[in-house]
C-alpha positions as CSV (number, residue, x, y, z in Angstrom):
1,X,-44.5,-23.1,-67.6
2,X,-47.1,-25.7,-67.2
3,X,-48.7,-27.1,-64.2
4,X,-47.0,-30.3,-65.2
5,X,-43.4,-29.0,-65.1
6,X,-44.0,-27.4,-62.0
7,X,-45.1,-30.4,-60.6
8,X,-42.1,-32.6,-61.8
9,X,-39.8,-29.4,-60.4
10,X,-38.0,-30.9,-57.8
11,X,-38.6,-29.3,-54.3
12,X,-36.8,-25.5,-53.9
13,X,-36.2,-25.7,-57.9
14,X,-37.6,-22.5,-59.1
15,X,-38.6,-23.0,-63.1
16,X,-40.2,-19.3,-63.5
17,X,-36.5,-18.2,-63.8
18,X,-34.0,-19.2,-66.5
19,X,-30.6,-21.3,-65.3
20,X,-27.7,-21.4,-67.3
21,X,-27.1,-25.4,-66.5
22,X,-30.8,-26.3,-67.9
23,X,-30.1,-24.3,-70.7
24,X,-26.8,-26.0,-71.6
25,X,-28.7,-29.5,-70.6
26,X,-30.7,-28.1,-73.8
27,X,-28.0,-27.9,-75.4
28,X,-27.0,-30.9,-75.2
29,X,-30.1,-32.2,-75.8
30,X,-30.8,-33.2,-72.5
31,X,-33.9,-33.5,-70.8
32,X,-33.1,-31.7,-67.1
33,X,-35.0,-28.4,-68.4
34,X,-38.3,-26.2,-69.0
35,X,-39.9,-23.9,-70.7
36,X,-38.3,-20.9,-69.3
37,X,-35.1,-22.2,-70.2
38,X,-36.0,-23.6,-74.0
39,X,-37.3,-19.7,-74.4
40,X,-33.7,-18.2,-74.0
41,X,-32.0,-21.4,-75.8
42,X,-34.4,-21.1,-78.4
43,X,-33.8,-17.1,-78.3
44,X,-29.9,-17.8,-79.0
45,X,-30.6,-20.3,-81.7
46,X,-32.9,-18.0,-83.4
47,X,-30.1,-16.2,-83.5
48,X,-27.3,-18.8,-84.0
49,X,-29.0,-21.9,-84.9
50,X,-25.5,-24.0,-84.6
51,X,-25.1,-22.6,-80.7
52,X,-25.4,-26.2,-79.7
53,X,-22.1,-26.7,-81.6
54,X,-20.4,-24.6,-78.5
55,X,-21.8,-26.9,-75.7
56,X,-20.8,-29.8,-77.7
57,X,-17.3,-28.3,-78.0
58,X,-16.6,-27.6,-74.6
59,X,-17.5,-30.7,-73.3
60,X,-15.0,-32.1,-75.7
61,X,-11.9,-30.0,-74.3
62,X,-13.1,-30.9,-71.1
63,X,-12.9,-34.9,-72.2
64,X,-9.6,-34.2,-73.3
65,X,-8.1,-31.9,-70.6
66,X,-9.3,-34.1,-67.7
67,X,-8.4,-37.4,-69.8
68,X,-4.9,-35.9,-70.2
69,X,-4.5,-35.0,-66.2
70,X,-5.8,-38.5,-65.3
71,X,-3.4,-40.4,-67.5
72,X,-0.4,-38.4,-68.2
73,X,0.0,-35.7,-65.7
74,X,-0.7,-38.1,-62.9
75,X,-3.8,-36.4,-61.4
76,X,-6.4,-38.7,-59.6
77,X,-8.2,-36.3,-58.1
78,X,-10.8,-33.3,-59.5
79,X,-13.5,-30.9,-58.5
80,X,-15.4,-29.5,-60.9
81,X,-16.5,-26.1,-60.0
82,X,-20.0,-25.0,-61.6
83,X,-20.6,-28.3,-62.9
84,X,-24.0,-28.3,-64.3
85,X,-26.2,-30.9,-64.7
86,X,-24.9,-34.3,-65.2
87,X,-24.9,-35.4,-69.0
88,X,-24.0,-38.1,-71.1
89,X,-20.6,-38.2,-70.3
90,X,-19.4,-36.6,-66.9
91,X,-16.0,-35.9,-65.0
92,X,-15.6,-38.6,-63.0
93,X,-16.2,-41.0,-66.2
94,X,-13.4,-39.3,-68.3
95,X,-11.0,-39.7,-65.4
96,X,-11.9,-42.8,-64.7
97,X,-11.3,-44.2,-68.0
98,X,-7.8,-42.9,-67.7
99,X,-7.3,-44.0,-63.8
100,X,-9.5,-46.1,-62.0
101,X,-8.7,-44.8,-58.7
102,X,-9.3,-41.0,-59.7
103,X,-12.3,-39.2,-57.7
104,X,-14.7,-36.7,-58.4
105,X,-16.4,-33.7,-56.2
106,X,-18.8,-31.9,-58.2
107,X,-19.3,-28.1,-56.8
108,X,-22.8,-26.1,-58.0
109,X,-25.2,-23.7,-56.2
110,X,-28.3,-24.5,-58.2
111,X,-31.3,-26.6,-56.5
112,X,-31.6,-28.4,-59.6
113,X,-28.5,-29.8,-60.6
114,X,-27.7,-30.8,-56.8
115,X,-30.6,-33.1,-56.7
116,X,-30.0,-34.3,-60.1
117,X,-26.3,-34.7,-59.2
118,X,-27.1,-36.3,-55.9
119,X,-29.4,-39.0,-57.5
120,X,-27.2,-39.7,-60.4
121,X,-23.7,-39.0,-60.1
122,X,-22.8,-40.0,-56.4
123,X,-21.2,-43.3,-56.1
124,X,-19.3,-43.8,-53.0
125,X,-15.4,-43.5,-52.3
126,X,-15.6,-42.3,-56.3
127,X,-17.3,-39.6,-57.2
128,X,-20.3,-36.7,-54.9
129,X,-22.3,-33.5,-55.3
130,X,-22.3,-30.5,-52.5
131,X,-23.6,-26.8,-52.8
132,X,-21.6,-24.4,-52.9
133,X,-20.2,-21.0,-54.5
134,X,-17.8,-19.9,-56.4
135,X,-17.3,-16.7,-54.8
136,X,-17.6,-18.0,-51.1
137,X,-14.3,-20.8,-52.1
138,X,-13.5,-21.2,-48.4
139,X,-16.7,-23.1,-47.6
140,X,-16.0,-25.1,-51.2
141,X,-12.7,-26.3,-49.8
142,X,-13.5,-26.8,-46.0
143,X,-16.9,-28.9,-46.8
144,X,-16.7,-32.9,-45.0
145,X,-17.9,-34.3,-48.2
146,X,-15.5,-32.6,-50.4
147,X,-12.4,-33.4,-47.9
148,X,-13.7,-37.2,-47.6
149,X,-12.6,-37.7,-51.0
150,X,-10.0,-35.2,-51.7
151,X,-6.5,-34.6,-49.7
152,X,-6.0,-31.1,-50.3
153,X,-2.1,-31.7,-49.6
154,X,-1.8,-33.4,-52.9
155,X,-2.6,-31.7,-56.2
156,X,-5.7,-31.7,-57.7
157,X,-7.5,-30.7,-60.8
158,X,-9.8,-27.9,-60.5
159,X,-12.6,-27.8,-63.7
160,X,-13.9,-24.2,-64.5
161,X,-15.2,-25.4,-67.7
162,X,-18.3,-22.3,-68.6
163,X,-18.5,-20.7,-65.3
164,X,-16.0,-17.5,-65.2
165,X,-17.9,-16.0,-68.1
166,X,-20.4,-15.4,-65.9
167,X,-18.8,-13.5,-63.0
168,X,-19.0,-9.8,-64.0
169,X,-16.2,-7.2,-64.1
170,X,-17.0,-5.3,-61.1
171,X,-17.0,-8.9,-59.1
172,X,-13.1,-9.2,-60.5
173,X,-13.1,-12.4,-62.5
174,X,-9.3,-12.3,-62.3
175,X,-8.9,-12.6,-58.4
176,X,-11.8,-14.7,-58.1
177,X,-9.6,-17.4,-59.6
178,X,-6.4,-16.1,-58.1
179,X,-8.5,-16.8,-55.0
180,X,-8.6,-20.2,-55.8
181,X,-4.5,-20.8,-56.0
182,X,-4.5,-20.5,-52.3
183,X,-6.5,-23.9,-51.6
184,X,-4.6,-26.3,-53.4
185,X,-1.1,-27.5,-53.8
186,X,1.3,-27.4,-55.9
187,X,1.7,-29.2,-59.2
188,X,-2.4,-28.3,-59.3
189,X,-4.0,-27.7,-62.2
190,X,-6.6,-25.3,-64.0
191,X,-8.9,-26.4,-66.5
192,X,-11.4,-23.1,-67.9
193,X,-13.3,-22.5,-70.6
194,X,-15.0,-19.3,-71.3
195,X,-17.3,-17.9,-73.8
196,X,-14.8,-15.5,-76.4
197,X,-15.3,-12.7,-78.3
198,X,-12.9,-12.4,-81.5
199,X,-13.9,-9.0,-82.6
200,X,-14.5,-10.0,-85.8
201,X,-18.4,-11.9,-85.2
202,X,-21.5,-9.6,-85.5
203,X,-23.6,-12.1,-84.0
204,X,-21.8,-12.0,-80.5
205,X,-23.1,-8.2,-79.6
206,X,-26.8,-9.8,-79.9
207,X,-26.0,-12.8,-78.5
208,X,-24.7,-11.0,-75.8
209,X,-27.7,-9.0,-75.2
210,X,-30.0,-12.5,-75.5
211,X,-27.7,-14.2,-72.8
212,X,-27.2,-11.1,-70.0
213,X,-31.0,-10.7,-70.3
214,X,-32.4,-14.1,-69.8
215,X,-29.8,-15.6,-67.7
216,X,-28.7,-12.4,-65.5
217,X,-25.2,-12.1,-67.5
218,X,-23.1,-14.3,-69.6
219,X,-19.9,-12.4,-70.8
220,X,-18.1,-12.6,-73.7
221,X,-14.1,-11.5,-73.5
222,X,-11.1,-11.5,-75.9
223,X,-8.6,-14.0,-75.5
224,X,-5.8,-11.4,-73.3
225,X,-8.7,-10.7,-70.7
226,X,-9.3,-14.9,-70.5
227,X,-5.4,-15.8,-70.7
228,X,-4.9,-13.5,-67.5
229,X,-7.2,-15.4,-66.0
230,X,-4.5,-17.6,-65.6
231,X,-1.8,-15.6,-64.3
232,X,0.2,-17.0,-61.7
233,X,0.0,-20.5,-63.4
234,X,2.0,-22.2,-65.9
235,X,0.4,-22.1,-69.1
236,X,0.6,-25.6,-71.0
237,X,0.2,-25.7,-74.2
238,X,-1.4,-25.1,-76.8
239,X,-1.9,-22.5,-74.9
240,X,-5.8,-20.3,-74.6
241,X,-7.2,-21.6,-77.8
242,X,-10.7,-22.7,-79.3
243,X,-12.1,-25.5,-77.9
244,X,-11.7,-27.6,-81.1
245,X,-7.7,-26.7,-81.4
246,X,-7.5,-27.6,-77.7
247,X,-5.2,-31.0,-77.5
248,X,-7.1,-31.7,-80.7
249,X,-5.3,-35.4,-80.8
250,X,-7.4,-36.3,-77.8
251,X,-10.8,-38.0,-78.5
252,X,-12.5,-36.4,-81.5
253,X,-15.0,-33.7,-81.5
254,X,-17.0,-31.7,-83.5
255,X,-16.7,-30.9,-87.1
256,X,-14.7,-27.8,-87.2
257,X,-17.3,-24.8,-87.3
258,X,-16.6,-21.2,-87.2
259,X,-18.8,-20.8,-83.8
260,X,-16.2,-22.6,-82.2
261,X,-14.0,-19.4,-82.1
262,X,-16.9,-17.7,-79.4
263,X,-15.8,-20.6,-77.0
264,X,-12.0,-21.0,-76.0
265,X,-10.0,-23.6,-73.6
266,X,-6.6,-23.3,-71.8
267,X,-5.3,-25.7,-69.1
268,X,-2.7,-24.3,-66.4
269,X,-0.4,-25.3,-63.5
270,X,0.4,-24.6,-59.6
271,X,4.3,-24.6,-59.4
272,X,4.6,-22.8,-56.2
């Protein structure tokens, strides 16, 4: 860390720790991030030099997902849970370009991405930022900005796009989304993506290690484990897949890579 980026740090930002959103900004190739963060990224790349190819993957299924709910499935309004930091192409935009009236509330609990959020992504009556947790959904769901924008009586889309993979097993990943059912209507829908392992990759155990010790745990899980995420939804089709077989006649991603199998993407309904 230099005395530079600690000075650009927005206040309450701390950049002596690592964050999972500046490190997928990396990713990305973004420029919301600092040295603490380009250590781990770097870390994994060392390690998988085409990681970037996952980030770039899953925010292609989530193009396509919300793209798909905004046009055919009739949905006009999302939150996006975990968002991260804004990027080239956010939520509200891919929605938007489906139906012009659809709104956006973006949900995250780090300093950094609400201020970058706030200043870049709020446009009024459209699209907002507000803090808040994943495990405290209560205070998501009963927040004035949120409900300006969004009438829970009607269905929604909820975006988990990267964001289970980090709630640990003992924290019960399952009924932390189960949780979620109860706050939204019926004919909702569930967008996640999660970080997969296939069994079959020997890079995964170290990338593991890299990701639970710099960012405070990232999980890996096979495809049963992520698909009962989803229980109690109707699961469209094609079903829990890899993010580049997700709806793959949606807007192009890409090139097909093996890495893509250590990311995977299902969409799912409320009925009841």
């Amino acid at each position: 860390m230099t005395a530079d980026e600690q000075e650009q740090a927005p206040p309450g930002v701390d950049v002596t720790q690592p964050s999972f959103a500046r490190v997928y900004d990396y990713f990305l190739g973004g420029k919301d991030n600092y040295a603490v963060d380009r250590q781990v990224a770097d870390m994994v790349m060392e390690l998988v030099p085409e990681a970037p190819v996952v980030a770039q993957g899953n925010r292609v299924a989530i193009e396509r997902a919300v793209r798909y709910l905004a046009g055919e499935a009739g949905i006009d309004q999302f939150i996006d849970i975990g968002s991260g930091l804004p990027t080239a192409s956010n939520v509200h935009e891919f929605a938007k370009a489906a139906n012009p009236n659809a709104r956006v509330v973006y949900v995250d609990n780090d300093p950094i991405v609400l201020a970058h959020g706030r200043a870049l992504l709020t446009e009024s009556g459209v699209a907002t930022f507000i803090q808040g947790d994943l495990y405290e959904p209560e205070k998501i769901f009963s927040d004035p900005a949120l409900l300006e924008l969004i009438d829970l009586k009607r269905p929604v889309g909820i975006i988990l796009a990267a964001i289970i993979h980090h709630v640990p097993d003992e924290r019960d990943p399952k009924a932390v989304v189960r949780r979620l059912h109860d706050f939204v209507a019926p004919g909702s829908y569930f967008m996640l993506t999660h970080l997969h392992d296939s069994g079959d990759d020997p890079r995964v155990a170290e990338a593991k290690k890299i990701l639970q010790t710099g960012l405070g745990g990232s999980y890996f899980r096979s495809r049963e484990q992520i698909t009962g995420f989803l229980d109690g939804l109707t699961l469209l089709e094609p079903g829990v897949v890899h993010v580049t077989e997700w709806r793959p006649n949606g807007p192009p991603g890409p090139l097909e890579h093996p890495l893509h199998t250590q990311m995977v993407a299902g969409l799912a309904r409320k009925d009841s």
